[in-house]
C-alpha positions as CSV (number, residue, x, y, z in Angstrom):
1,X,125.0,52.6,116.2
2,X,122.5,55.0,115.5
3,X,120.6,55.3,112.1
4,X,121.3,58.3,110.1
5,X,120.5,59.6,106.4
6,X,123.9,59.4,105.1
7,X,124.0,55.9,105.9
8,X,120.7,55.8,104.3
9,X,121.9,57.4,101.2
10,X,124.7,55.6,100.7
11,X,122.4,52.1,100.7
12,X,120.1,53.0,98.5
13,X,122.9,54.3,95.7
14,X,124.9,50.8,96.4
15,X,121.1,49.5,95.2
16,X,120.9,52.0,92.9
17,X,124.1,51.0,91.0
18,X,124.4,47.5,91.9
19,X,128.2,47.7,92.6
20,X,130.4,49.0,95.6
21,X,132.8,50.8,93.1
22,X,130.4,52.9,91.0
23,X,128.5,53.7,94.2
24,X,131.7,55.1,95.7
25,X,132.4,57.3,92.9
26,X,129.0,58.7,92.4
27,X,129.5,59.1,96.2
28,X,133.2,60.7,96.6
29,X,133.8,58.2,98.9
30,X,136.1,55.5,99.4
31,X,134.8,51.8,98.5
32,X,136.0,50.6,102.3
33,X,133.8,53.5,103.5
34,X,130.9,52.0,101.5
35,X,131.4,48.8,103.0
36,X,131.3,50.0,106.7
37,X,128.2,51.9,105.9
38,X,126.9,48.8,104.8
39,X,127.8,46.1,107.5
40,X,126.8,49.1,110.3
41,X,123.0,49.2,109.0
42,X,123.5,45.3,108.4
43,X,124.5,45.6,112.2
44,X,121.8,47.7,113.5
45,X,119.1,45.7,111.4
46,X,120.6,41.8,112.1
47,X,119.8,40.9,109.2
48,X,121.7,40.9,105.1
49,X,120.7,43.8,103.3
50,X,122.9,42.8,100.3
51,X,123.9,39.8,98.6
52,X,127.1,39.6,96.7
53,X,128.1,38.8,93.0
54,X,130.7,38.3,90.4
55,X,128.7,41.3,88.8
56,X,128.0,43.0,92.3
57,X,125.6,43.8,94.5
58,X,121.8,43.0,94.7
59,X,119.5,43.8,97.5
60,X,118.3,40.7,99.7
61,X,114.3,40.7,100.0
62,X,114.8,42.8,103.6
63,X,117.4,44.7,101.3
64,X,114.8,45.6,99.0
65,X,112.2,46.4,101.7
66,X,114.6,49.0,103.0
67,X,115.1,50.5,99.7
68,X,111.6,51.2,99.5
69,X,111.4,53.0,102.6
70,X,114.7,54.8,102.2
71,X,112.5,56.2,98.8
72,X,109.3,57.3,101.2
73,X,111.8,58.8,103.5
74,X,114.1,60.6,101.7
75,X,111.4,61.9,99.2
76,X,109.5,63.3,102.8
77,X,112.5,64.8,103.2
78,X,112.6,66.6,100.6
79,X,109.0,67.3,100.8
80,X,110.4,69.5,104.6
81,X,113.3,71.2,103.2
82,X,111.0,72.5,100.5
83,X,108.1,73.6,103.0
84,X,110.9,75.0,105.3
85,X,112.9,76.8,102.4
86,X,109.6,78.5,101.5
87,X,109.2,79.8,105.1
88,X,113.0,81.0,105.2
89,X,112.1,82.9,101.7
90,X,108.5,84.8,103.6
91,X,106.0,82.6,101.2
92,X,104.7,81.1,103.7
93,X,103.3,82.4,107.3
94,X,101.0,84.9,108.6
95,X,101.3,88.5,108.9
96,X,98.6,90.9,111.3
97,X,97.8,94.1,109.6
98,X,96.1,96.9,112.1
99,X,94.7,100.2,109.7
100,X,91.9,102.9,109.5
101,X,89.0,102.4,107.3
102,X,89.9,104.9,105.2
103,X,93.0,103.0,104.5
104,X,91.4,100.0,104.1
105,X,88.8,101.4,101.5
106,X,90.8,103.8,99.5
107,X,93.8,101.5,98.6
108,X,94.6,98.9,101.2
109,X,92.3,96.2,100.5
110,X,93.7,96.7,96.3
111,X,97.1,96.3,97.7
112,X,96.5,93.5,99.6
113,X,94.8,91.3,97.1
114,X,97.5,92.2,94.7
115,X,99.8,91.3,97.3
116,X,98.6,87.4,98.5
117,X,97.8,86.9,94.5
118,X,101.7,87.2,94.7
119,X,102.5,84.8,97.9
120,X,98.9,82.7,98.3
121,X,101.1,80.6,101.0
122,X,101.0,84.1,103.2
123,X,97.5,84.3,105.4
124,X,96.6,88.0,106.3
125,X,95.2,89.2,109.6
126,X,93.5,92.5,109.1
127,X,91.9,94.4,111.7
128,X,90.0,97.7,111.2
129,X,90.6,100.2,114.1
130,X,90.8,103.9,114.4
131,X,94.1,105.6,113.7
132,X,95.2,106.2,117.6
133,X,94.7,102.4,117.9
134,X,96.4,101.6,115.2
135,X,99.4,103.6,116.5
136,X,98.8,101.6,119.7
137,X,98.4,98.1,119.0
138,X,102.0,98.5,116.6
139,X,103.7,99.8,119.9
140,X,102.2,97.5,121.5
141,X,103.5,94.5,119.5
142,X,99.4,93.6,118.7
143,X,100.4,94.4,115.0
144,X,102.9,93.8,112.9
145,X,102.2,96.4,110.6
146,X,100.1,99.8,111.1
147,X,98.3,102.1,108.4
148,X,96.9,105.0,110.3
149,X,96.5,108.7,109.3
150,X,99.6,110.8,109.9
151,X,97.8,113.1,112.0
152,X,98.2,111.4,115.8
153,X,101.2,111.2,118.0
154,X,103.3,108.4,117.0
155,X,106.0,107.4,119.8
156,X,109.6,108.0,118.7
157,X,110.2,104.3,119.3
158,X,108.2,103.3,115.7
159,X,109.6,103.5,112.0
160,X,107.7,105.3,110.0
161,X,107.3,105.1,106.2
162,X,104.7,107.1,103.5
163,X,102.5,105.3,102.1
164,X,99.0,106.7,100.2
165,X,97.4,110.1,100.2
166,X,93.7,110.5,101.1
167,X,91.5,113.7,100.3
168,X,88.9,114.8,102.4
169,X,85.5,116.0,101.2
170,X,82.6,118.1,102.4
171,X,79.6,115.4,101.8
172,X,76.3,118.1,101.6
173,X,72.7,116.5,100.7
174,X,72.5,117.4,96.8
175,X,69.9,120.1,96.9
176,X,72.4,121.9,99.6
177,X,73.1,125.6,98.9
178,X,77.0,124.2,98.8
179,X,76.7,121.4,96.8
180,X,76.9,123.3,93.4
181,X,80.3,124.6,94.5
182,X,83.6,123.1,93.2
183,X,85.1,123.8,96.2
184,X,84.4,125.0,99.8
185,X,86.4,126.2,102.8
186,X,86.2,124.9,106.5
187,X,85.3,127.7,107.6
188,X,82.1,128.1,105.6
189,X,80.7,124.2,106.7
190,X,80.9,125.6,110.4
191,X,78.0,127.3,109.7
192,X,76.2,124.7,109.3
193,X,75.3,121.6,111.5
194,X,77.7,119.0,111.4
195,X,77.0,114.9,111.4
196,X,80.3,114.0,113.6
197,X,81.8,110.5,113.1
198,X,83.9,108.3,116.0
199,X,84.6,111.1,118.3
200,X,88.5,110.4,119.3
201,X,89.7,108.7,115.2
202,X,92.4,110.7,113.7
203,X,89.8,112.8,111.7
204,X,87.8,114.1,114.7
205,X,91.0,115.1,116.1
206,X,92.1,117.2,112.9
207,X,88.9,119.0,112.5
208,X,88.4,120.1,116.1
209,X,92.1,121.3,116.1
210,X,91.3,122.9,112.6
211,X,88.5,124.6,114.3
212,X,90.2,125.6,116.9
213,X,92.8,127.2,115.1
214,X,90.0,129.7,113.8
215,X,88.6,130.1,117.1
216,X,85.2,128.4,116.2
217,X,83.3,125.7,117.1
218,X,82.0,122.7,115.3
219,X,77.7,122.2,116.1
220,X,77.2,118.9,115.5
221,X,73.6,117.6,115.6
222,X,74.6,113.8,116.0
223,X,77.5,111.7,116.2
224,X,78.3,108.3,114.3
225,X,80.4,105.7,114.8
226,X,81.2,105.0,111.0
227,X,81.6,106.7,107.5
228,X,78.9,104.7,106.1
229,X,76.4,105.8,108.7
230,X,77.4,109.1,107.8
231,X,76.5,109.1,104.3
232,X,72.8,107.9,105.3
233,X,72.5,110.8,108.1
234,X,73.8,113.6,105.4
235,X,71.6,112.0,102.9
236,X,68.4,112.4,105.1
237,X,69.4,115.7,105.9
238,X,70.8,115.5,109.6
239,X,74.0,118.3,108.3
240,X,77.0,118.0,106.1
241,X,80.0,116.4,107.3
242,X,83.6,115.4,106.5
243,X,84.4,112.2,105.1
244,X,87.5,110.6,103.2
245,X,86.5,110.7,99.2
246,X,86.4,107.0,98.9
247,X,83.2,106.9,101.3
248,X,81.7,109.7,99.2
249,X,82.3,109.6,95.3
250,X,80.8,105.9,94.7
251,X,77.7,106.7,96.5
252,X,76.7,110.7,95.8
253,X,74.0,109.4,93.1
254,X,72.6,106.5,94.9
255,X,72.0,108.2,98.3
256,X,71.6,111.7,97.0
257,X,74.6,113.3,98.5
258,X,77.5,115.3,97.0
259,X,81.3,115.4,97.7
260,X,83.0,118.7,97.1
261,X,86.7,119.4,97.4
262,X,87.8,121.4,100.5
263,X,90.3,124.4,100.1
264,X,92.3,123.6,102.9
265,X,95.9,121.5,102.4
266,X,95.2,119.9,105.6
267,X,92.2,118.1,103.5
268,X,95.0,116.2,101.7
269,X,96.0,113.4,104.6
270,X,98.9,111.6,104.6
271,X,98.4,107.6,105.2
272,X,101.7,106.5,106.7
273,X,103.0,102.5,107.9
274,X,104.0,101.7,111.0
275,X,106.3,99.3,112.2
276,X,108.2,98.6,115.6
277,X,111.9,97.3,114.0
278,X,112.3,96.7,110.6
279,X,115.2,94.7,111.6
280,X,113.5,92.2,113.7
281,X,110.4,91.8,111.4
282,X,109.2,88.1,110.0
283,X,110.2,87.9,107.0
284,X,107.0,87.5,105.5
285,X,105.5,90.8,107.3
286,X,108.8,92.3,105.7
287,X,107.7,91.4,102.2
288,X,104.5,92.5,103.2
289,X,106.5,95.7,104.2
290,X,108.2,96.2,101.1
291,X,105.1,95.4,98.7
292,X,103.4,98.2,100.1
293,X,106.5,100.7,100.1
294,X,107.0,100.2,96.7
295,X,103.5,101.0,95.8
296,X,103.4,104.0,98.4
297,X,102.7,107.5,96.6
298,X,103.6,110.3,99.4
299,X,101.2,113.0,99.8
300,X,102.5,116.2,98.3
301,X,101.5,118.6,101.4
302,X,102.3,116.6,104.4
303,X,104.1,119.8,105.9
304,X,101.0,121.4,106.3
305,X,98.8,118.6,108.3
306,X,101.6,117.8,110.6
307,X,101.9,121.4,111.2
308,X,97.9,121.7,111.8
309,X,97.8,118.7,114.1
310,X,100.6,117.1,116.2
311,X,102.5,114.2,114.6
């Protein structure tokens, strides 16, 4: 015979209610049944676990040694089934998240706190990387779930969902001729020079091809690798440049630069997720999933940025 947790069970209520009759009820078992269960683990352990009475049952001091353990075990047992029913339910795991910094800035890293304050038993992998990468590492099955800028190919085999809308600004130094403007068209930043930021992201790839479009050129007088290098360059006076708001608005008085609104619908970007099957997600990178589709808010002009630059 081999020890099992039924056997277990049945023990420690025979313990429990100190009589083979009430333990059978409380049981649904038969009383012979009981008794089996009993001599088996009797049996297996070669020694009496129970000593009989006119009243009874009582537990023999190996009986009552047993009992103790059958407490630790079962009570560990419970302890699994409630650490594995949290991981069925997605409140417990880990979940890698590839987006854009703009993403990241503008609304992601809000979502996400909101989001683990919800499940603190889920651990979140972000990664910052440039839209195109983002796009790749999903495809690639590096990332569970993408936040890029809908403005780069996407491969037919992703799902694709809406998620934020971010604005672009012109970012001038504050005593620029355009800085006093409410508003300003592409076509009058071009001619001026330009601080260009990570040549290949989703961004350099939308302004070239908006450029393009009006058969002009962009003159850039340097090229940064980040948004926050930018602000620093336009501040000293290096050119203007085009930045997502978030990067702009909190630091136009501290570092002497101004954001202004640019005329184009293109300027409006729409920030999309990206998964590789919803059906065969973890479930909790699908609560993850649904968390940030219910909080999604779909740009109004997506139309006219996929038609400006290849989705």
């Amino acid at each position: 015979m081999r020890l099992d947790l039924f056997s277990m069970r049945i023990f420690l209520t025979v313990v429990e209610e100190g009589n083979l009759t009430r333990a059978a009820e409380r049981e649904h078992i038969a009383a012979s049944a009981i008794s089996k269960r009993i001599q088996d683990l009797e049996a297996l352990f070669e020694t009496r676990l129970l000593n009989r009475n006119v009243r009874g049952v009582v537990p023999t001091e190996a009986g009552e040694m047993l009992a103790r353990r059958a407490r630790v075990l079962f009570g560990l047992v419970e302890e699994m089934r409630s650490d594995l029913s949290e991981f069925a339910s997605g409140t417990v795991g880990e979940v890698t998240i590839h987006a854009n910094g703009s993403a990241i800035a503008g609304f992601l890293a809000r979502d996400l706190a909101d989001f683990t304050a919800q499940h603190a038993g889920l651990r979140l992998d972000l990664h910052e990387a440039l839209s195109p990468m983002v796009v790749r590492s999903v495809s690639q099955g590096l990332a569970e779930i993408g936040v890029f800028a809908r403005t780069v190919p996407v491969p037919e085999a992703l799902t694709i969902y809406p998620y934020r809308t971010d604005r672009l600004l012109a970012v001038v130094p504050e005593d620029h001729p355009l800085a006093s403007r409410p508003s300003i068209a592409f076509g009058e930043l071009l001619d001026f020079e330009q601080v260009g930021v990570a040549e290949g992201s989703s961004l350099a790839q939308l302004l070239h091809h908006a450029a393009d479009s009006m058969q002009r050129k962009m003159r850039f007088r340097c090229t940064v690798s980040t948004n926050e290098v930018v602000r620093w360059m336009v501040g000293a006076g290096f050119g203007v440049s085009i930045p997502p708001e978030e990067f702009v608005r909190p630091y136009e008085s501290l570092m002497r630069i101004r954001g202004v609104p640019l005329e184009e619908p293109w300027a409006h970007r729409q920030l999309s997720l990206a998964v590789r099957d919803p059906l065969s997600m973890t479930k909790p990178a699908r609560l993850l999933l649904d968390a940030l589709r219910a909080g999604a808010r779909p740009a109004g002009r997506v139309r006219e940025a996929a038609a400006l630059t290849p989705a």
